[in-house]
N, C-alpha and C positions, 0 to 999 in steps of 0.2 A: 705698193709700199710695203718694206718689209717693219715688222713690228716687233718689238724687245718684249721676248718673254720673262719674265719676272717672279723668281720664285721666292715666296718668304717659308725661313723654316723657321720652328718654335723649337727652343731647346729650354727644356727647366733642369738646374744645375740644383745638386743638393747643397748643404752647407759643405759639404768637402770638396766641392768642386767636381765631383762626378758628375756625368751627363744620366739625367735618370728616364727621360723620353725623347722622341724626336719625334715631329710628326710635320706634314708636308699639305698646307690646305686643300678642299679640294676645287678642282675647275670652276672658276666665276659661270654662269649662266649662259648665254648665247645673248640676251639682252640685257644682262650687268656686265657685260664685257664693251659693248656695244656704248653702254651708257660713259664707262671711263674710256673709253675713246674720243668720244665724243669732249666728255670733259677738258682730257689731255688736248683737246685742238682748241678747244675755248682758252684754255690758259695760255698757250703758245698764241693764238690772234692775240689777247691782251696784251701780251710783253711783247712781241715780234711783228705783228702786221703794222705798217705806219696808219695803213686808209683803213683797218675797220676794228671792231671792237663787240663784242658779245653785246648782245642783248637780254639782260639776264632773267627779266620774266619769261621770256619766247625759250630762253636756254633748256628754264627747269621746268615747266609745263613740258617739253619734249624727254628731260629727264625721268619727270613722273610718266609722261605716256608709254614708257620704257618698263613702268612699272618697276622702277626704281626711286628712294626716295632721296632727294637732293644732299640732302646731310651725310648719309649716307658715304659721300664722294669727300668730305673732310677727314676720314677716320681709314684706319685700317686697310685690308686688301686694296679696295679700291681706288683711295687715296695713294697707296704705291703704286698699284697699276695706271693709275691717269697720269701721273706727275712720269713713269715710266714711255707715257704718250708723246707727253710735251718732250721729250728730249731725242724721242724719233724724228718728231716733227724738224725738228731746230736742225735738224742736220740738211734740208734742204729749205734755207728763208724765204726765196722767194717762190717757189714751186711749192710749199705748203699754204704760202698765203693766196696762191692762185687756186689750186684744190677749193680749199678753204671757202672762196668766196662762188665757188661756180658751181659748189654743193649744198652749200649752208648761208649763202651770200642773201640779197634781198630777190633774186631772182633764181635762187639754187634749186638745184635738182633733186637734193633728195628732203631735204625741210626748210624753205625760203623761211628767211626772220632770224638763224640764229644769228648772224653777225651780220652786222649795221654799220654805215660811214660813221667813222669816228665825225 
């Protein structure tokens, strides 16, 4: 699956309108990258799979095993990079909701529990 990179830049403007820094965040982690991924396919089952739906203790327990903290995925970077997920996701419905469930499903391969029959 190819995945949307997502860059945010920060520009602070003086009162004249000049641009007075620019600076370019750096690389999410290898497991904070991991974590909004993760998120991005949680929010994409909720709106787009008909048969299943996040399980949202089993979700953030693997969130924190991420060593990332749940809140964390409301705010900032990561919040653009997950919601940057879900919109990878949406470009193939029903091959992400199969993904989806034969990874993360109740019998998944890589964390069985995060997504449950609705």
């Amino acid at each position: 699956m190819r995945s949307l990179g997502l860059v945010v830049v920060t520009i602070a403007l003086s009162v004249t309108g000049s641009i007075l820094r620019a600076e370019e965040p750096a690389a999410l982690p290898p497991q904070t990258l991991s974590a909004a991924k993760l998120a991005g396919l949680a929010g994409f089952v909720n709106v787009s799979c008909d048969t299943l739906r996040t399980d949202g203790e089993r979700f953030k327990g693997a969130i924190r095993a991420m060593g990332v903290d749940p809140a964390e995925l409301d705010r900032g970077a990561l919040m653009l990079q997950a919601r940057s997920y879900l919109v990878a996701y949406q470009k193939d419905l029903p091959g992400s909701c199969t993904r989806a469930e034969a990874l993360f499903g109740q019998s998944g391969r890589i964390i069985p529990g995060i997504f449950v029959p609705r």
